[in-house]
C-alpha positions in Angstrom: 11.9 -13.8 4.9 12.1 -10.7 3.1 15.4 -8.8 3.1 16.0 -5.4 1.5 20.1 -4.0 0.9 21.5 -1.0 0.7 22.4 -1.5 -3.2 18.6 -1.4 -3.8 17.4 -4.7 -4.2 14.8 -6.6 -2.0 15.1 -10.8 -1.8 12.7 -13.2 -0.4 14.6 -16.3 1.1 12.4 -19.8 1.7 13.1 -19.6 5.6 13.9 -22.9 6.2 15.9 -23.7 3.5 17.9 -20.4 3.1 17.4 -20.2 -0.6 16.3 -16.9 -2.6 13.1 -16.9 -3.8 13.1 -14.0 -5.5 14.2 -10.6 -6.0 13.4 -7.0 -7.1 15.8 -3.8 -7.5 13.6 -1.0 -6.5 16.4 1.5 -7.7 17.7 3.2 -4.9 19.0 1.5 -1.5 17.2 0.8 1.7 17.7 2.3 5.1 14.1 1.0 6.5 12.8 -2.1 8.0 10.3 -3.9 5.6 6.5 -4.6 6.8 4.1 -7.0 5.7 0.1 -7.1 6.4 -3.0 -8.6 4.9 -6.2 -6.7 3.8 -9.3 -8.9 2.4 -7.4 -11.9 2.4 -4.0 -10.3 0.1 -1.0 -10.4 1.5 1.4 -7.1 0.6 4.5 -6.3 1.8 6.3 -2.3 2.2 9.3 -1.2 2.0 11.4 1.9 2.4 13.4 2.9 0.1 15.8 5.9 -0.7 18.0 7.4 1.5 17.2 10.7 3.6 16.0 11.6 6.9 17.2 12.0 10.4 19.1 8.9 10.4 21.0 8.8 6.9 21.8 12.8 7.1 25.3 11.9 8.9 26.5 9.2 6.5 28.0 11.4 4.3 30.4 13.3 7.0 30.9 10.3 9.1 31.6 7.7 6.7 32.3 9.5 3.6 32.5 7.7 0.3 30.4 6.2 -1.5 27.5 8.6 0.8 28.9 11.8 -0.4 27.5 11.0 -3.6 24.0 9.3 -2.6 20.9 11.6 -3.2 19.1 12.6 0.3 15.7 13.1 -1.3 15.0 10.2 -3.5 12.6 8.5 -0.4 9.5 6.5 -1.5 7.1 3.7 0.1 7.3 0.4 -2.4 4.7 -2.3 -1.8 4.6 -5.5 -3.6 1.4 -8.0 -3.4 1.8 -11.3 -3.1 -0.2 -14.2 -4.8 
């Protein structure tokens, strides 16, 4: 299972046992689901990261904080392969 936070950092857990496999900051948080597809036989998996858009935009004035001070444009696709 992959999991991506809002601190930034995406972890892989071993599904049935619960334990972290692994884990990457991609340095900004995550607001996005995370996908994962196959081409030729590779396995990859996206995720969005950075905060902006329609659904973050009301963070800031609704929650305050820690939001007032996140960029809004920092967006970007990340996709890992695995082996």
């Amino acid at each position: 299972m992959f999991v991506p936070d809002s601190r930034g950092t995406v972890h892989a857990y071993d599904a049935d046992s619960g334990a972290e496999l692994w884990s990457h900051g991609d340095g900004t948080g995550h607001q996005g689901g995370i996908i994962s597809y196959a081409v030729n036989g590779k396995q990859y998996v996206a995720v969005v990261a950075g905060f902006g858009g329609m659904a973050s935009d009301d963070y800031a004035p609704t929650f305050g904080g820690v939001y007032k001070s996140m960029p809004r444009d920092d967006g970007a696709l990340v996709v890992y392969s695995l082996r």
